[in-house]
DRENNULO-959060 format. One record per atom (N, C-alpha, C, O): residue in one letter; x, y, z. Coordinates in steps of 0.05 Angstrom, whole numbers, plus 5000, padded with zeros to 4 digits. Atoms other than C-alpha are relative to their C-alpha. Last residue first. Layout:
AXYZ/...
***
This chain:
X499049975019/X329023329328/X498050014967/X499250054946/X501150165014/X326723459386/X500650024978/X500650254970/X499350175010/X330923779444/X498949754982/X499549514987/X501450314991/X326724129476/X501449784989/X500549554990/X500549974972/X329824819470/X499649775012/X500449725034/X496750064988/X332824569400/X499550085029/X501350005044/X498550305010/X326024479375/X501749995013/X501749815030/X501250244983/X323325119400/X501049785001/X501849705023/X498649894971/X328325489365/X499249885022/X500649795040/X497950094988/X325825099310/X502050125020/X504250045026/X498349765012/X318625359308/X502749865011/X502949795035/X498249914973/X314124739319/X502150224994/X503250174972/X496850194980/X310024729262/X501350105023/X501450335033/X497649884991/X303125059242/X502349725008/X502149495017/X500950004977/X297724719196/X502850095012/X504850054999/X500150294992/X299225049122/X499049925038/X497950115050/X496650204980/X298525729111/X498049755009/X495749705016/X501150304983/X293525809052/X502049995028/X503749815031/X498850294985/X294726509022/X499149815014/X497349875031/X499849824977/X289126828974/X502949765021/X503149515023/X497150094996/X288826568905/X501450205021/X503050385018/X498749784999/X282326838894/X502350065002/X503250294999/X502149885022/X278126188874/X501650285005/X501250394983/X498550165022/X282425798933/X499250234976/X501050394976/X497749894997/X280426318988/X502449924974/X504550024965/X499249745018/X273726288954/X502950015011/X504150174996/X500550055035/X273725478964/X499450324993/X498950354969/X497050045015/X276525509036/X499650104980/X501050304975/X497849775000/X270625979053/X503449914997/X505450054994/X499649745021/X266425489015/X501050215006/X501250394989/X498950065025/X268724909055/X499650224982/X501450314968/X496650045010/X269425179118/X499949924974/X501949984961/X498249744990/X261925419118/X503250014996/X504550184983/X500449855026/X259224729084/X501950235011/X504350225006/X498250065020/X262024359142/X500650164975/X502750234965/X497549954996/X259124799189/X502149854985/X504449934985/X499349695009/X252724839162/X502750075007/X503850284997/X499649945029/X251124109153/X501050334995/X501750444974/X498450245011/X252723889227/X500650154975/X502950244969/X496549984999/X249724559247/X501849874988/X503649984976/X499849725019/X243324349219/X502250045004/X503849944989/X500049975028/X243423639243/X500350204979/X501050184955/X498450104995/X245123799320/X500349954961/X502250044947/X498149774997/X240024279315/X502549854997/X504250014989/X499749825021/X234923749300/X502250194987/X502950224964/X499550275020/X237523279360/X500450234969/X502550324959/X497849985003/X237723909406/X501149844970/X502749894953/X499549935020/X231024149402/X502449924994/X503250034973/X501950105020/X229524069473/X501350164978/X502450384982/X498750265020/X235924089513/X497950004982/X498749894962/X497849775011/X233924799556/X500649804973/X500949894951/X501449865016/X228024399579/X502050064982/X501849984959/X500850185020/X231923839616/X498550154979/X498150014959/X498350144996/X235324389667/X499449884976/X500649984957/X498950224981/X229324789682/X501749904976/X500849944953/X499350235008/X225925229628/X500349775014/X499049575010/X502850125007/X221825669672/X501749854986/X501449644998/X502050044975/X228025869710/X497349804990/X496449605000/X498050214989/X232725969646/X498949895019/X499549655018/X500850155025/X227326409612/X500649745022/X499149585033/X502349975001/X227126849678/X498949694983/X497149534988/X499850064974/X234426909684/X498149905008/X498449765028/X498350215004/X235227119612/X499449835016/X499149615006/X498150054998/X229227609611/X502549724998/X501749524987/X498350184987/X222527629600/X502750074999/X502950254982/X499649824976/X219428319571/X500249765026/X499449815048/X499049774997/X215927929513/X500650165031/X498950225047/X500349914968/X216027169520/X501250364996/X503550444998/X502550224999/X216926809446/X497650215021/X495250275018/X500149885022/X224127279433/X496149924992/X494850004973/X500649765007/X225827049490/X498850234985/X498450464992/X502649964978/X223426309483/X500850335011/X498750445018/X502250005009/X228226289425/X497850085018/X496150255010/X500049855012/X234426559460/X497150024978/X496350234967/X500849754983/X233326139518/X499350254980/X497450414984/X503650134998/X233025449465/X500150335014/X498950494999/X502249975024/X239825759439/X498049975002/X496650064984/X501449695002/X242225829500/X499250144984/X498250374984/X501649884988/X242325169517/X498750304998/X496650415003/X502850034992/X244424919462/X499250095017/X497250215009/X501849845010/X251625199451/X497149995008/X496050185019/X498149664975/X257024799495/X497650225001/X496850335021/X500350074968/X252624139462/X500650245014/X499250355031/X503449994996/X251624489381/X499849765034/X497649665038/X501449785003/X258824609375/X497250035006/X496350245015/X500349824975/X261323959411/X499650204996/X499750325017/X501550074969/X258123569363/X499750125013/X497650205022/X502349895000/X260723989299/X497249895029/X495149985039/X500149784975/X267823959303/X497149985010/X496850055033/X498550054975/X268323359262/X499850155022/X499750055044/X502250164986/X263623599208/X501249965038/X500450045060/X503149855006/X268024159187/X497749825019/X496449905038/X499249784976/X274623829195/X497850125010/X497650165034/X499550284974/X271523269140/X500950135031/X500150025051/X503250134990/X269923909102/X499649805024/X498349805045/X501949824981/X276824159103/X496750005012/X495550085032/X498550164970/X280123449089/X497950355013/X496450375033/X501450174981/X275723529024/X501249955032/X500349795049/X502949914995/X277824199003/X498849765021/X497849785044/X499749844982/X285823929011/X496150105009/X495250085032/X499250144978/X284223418969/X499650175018/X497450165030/X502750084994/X280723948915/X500749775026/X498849765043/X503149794986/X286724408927/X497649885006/X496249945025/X500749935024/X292223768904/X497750235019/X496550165040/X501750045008/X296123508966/X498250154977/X499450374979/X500750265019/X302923518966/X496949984992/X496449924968/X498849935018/X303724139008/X500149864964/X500249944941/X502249785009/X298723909061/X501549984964/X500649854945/X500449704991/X304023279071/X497850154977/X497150094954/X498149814997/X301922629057/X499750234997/X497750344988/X497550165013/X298421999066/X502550144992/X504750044990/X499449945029/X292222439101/X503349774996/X504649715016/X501050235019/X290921969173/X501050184967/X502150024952/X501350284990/X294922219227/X498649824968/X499249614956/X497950094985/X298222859209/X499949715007/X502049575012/X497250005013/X294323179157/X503149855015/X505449835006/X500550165033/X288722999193/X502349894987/X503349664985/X501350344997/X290523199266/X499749844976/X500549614974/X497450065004/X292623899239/X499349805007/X498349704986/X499049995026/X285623969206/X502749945010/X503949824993/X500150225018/X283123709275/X500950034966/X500849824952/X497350214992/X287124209304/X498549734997/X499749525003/X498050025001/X283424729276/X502249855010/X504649905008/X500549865031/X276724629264/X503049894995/X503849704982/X500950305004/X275924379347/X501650044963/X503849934963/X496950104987/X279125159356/X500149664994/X502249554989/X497549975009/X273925449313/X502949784998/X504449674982/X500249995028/X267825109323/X502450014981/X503249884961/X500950385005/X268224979395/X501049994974/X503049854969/X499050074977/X270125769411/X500449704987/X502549644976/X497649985018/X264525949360/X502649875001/X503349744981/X500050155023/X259725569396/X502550084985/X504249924976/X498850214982/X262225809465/X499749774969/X501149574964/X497050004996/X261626509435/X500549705007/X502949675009/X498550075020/X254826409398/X503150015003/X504749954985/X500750155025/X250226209445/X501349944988/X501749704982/X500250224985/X252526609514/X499549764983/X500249544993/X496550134994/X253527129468/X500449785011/X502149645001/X498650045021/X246227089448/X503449964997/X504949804985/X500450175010/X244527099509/X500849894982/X501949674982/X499350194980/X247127689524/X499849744998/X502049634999/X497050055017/X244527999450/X501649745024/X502249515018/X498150274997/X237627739470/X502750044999/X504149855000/X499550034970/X235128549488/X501349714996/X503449695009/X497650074987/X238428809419/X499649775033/X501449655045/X499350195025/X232428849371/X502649935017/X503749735009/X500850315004/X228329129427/X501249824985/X500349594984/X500050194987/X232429609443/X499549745006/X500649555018/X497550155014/X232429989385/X500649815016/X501749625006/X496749895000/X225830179404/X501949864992/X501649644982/X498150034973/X220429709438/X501250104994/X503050085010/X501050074976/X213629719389/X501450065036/X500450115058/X502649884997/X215430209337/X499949845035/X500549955056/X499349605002/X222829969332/X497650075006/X498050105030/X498549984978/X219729169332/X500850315016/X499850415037/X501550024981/X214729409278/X501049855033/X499549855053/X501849754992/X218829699234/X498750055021/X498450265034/X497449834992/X223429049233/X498950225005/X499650305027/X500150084972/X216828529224/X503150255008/X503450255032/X501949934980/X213828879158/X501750015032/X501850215047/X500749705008/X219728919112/X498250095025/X498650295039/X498449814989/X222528229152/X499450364992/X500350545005/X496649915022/X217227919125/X500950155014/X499650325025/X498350155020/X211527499160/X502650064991/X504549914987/X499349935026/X209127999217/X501249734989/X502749605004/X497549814990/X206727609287/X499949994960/X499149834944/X501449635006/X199527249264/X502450225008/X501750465008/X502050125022/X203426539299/X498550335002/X498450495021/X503449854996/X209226789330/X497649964987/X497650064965/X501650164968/X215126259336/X497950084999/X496049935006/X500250345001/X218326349265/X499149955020/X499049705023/X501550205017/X216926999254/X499349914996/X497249884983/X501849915006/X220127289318/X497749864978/X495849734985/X501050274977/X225026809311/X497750115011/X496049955019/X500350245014/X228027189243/X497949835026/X496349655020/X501950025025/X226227849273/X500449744989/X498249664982/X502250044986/X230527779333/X497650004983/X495549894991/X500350204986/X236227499292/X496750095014/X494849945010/X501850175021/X235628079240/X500149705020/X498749535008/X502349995011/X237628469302/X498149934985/X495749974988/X501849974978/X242828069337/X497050164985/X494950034984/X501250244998/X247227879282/X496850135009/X494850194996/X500849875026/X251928609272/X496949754992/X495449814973/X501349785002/X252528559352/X499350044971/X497550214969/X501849904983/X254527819350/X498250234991/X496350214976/X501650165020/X259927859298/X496550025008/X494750124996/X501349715024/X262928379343/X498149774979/X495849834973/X502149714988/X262827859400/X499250174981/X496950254978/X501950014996/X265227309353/X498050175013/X495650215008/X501449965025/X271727559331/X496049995007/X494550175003/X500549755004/X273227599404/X499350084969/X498350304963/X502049964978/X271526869422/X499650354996/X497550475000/X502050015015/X274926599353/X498250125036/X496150005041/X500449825025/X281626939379/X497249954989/X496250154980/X500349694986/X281526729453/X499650104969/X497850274966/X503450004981/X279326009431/X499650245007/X497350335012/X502150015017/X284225969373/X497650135016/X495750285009/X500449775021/X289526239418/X498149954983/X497250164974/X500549794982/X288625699476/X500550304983/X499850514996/X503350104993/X288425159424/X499850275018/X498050425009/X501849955026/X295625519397/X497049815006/X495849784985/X502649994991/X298825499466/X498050014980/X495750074986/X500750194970/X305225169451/X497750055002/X496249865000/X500250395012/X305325419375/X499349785029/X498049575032/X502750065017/X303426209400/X500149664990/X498149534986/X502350044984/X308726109458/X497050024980/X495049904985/X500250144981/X314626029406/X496849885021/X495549665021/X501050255006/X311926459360/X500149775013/X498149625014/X496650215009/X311127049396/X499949794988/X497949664994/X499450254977/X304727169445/X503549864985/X505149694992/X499749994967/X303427859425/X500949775002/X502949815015/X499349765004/X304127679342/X501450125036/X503850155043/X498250235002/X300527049351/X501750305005/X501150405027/X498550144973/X295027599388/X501849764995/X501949605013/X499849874982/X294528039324/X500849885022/X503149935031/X497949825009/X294527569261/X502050115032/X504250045041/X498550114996/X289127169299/X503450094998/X505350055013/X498449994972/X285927769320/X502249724995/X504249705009/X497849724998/X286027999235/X501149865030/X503549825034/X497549955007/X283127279211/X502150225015/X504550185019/X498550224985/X278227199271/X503449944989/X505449875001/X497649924974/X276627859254/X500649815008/X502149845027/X497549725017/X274727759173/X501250015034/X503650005037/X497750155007/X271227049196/X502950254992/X505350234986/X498950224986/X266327229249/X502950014985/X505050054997/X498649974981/X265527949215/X501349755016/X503649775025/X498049755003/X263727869150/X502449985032/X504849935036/X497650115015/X260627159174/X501750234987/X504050174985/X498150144995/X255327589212/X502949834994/X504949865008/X499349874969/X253628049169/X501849915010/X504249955006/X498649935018/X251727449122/X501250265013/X503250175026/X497550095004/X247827219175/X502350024994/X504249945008/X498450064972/X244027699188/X502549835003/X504849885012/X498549685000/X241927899115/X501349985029/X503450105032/X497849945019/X240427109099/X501750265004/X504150284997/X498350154987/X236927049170/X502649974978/X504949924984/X497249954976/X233927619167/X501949815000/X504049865011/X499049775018/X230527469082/X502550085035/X504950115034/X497450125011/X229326619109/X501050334998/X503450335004/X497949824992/X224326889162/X502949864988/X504849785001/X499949634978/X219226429147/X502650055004/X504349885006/X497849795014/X221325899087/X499650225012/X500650445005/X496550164992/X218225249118/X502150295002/X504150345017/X498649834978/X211325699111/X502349885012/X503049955035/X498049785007/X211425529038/X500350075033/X502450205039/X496450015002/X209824869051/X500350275001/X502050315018/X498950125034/X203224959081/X502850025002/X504450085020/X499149685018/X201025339145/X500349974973/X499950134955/X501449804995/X197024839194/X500750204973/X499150344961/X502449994994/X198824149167/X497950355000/X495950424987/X501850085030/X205124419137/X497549925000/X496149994981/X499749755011/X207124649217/X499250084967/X498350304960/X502049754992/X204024079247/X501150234981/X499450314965/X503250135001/X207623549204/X497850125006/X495750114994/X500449875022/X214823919207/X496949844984/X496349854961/X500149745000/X214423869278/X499250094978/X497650274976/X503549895003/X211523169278/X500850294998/X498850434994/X502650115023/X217923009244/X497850005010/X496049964995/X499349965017/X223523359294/X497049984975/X495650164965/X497850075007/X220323209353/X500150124980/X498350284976/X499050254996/X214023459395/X504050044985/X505750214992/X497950115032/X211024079350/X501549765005/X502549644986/X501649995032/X205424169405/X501149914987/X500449684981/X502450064997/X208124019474/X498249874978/X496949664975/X499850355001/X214624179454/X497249905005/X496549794985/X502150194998/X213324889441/X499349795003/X497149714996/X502249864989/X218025449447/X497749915013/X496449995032/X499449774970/X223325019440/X498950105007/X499050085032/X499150184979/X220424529387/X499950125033/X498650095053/X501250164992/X218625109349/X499749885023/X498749975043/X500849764982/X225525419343/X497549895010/X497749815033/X498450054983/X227224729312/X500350275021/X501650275042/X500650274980/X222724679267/X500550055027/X498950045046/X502949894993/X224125449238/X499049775018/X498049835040/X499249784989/X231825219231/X497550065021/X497550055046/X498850134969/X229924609200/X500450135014/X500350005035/X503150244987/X225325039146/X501749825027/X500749825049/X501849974980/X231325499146/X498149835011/X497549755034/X502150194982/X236125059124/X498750175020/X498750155045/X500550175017/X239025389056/X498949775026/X497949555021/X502949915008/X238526109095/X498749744986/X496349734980/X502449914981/X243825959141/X497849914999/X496349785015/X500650324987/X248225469087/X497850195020/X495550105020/X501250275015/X248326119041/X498749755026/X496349695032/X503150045005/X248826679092/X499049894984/X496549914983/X501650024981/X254226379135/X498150104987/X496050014995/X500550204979/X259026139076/X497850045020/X496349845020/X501950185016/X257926749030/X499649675020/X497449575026/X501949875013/X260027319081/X497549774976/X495149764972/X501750044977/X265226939114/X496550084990/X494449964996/X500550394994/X268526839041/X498650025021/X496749865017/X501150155014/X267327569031/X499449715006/X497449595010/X502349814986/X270227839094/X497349824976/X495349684983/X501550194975/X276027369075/X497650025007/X496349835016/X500450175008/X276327729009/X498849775021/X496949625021/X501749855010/X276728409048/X499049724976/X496949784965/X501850084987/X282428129089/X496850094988/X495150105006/X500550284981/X286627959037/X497349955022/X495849755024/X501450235020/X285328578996/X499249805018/X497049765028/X503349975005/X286529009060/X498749914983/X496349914985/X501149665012/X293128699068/X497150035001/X495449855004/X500949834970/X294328069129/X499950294982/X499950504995/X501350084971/X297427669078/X499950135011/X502050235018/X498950084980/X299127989007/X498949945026/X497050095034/X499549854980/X294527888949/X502150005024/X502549775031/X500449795014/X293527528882/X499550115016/X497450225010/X501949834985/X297826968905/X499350294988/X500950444979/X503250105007/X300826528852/X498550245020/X496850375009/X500549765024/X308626908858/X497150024990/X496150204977/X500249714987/X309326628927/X498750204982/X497350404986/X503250024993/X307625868901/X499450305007/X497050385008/X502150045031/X313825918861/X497150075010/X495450194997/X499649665019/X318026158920/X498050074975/X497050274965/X501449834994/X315225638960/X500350274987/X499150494986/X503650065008/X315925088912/X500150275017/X499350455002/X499749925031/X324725358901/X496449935004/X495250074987/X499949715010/X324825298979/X499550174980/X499050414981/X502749734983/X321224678990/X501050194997/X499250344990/X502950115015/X326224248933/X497750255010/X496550424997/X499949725019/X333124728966/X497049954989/X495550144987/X498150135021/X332024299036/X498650174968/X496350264965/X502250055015/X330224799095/X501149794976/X503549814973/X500550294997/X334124789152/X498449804979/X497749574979/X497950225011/X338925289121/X498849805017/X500249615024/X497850205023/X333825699112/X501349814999/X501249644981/X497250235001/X331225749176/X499549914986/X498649684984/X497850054981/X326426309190/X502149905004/X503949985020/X499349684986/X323726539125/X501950035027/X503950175031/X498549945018/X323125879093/X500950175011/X503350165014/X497750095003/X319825649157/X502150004979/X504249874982/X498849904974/X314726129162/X502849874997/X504850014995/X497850135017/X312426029079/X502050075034/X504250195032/X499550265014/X305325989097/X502549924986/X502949744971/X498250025016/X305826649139/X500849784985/X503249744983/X501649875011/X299626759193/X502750014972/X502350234961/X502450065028/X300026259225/X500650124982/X500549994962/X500050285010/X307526329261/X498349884989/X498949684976/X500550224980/X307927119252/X500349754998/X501549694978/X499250104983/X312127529216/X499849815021/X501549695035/X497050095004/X309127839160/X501249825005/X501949674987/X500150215019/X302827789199/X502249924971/X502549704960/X500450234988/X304728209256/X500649844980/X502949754977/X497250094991/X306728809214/X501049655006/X502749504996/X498650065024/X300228809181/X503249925003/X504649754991/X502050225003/X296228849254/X502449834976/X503549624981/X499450204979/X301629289282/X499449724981/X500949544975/X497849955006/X299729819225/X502449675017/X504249535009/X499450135037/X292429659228/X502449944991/X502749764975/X500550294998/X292729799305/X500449874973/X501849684968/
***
């Protein structure tokens, strides 16, 4: 697979920021040929090598467990809420009972899983979303990878995300653990021993379902929204091409991509994020169970909050895994083009 994988990305229509130099020269005018040659020599790895992706792994790695762990206290609210509307109400009486009863410092429960979980996680979200992307443009050709390219983001960030998932799931059940149980362990030293003791390895896995149900439809949203509002940008409103634009330009159109997506990540998602809390609340419930006693209008509590965390975590996330790709001088490809074989099929000029 590795061998395929590297092949692919050579060749493919993302995964090669100089595609159109490579394919049609002589459509190219000599100005972009002589920049991409120049720009070829700046990279301090090749695309789709085990540097490359081992920097990515990094960049996923600092993006999801910085911004994670830098809004727990909203995080912790906002589990709350779900478990407890009753009590914690909204956003701001939440964080009113919870400093009433605990103090400030208890904003900061279960920040040590959610930094080591996360971080995990973003290895994997963003290192396999790089490789399957590589991988299924590759299967689908370039042609059909540029026609269906929303329908490849969605299949590629949905299978990055499953494995992402499984490396998630256990410092996940310990982070919400924490944060919902009042007298439940404080620190992840204590609360991980004592999951294993209580239920086995099992217990740190029984949300994963759920949890897919959470984080694939988010990812999914996240990705594919990500990416064709960065081509949307550069196409509609930036003043000119990617190529033109300076790295810190370019940073900011990734942020602004960032936010943009971030509605329909936390609507597809919510529900089963509130289930995944109240599992984790409710020992030896189920999915089916949660979803029943929630009803319909339950599943939404917490959304507003959530809607604010995400907002800020998913901008931040693209931006500082642009900003090590920049910081390492890893390739950028640009937003894709029509491959001109295509062109002349359809007659566009």
């Amino acid at each position: 697979m590795s061998n395929s994988v590297v092949t692919a990305s050579r060749n493919n229509l993302f995964g090669n920021p100089f595609f159109t130099t490579a394919k049609c020269e002589s459509n190219i005018s000599p100005t972009r040929s002589i920049a991409a040659a120049a720009g070829d020599s700046d990279y301090s790895c090749e695309f789709g090598s085990a540097k490359y992706y081992a920097f990515c792994g990094l960049g996923g790695l600092l993006s999801c467990g910085i911004t994670h762990t830098a809004v727990v206290p909203l995080d912790m609210v906002k589990c709350r809420i779900q478990v407890n509307p009753g009590k914690y109400g909204g956003i701001v009486k939440g964080f009113k009972v919870t400093i009433a009863e605990e103090g400030t410092r208890a904003l900061a429960k279960g920040w040590a899983p959610t930094f080591f979980g996360y971080s995990m996680q973003g290895v994997c979200k963003f290192g396999f979303y790089e490789a399957f992307k590589i991988l299924y443009t590759g299967m689908l050709g370039e042609e059909n990878a540029y026609l269906w390219r929303t329908s490849l983001y969605l299949a590629v960030s949905a299978s990055a995300e499953f494995f992402a998932d499984i490396a998630l799931c256990p410092m996940e059940a310990v982070k919400v653990r924490i944060q919902t149980h009042p007298g439940w362990s404080t620190t992840l030293r204590e609360g991980l021993p004592r999951i294993l003791k209580d239920e086995g390895t099992l217990g740190l896995y029984k949300e994963l379902v759920p949890l897919w149900a959470r984080q694939i439809p988010y990812t999914m949203m996240k990705f594919a929204c990500f990416e064709r509002t960065v081509e949307a940008l550069y196409k509609f409103v930036v003043p000119k091409p990617r190529s033109e634009c300076s790295k810190s330009e370019q940073l900011v159109v990734t942020f602004a991509a960032g936010y943009i997506a971030v509605v329909f990540c936390a609507i597809v998602s919510h529900p089963a994020d509130t289930i995944v809390s109240k599992l984790n609340q409710n020992k030896g419930s189920n999915f089916l169970d949660v979803a029943k006693s929630l009803g319909l209008l339950g599943m939404w509590k917490g959304l507003f909050p959530r809607i604010i965390m995400i907002g800020t975590l998913t901008a931040l996330q693209w931006f500082i895994y642009d900003s090590v790709k920049v910081a390492f001088r890893l390739p950028r490809p640009p937003p894709p083009e029509m491959p001109e074989s295509l062109k002349r099929k359809l007659g566009v000029n």
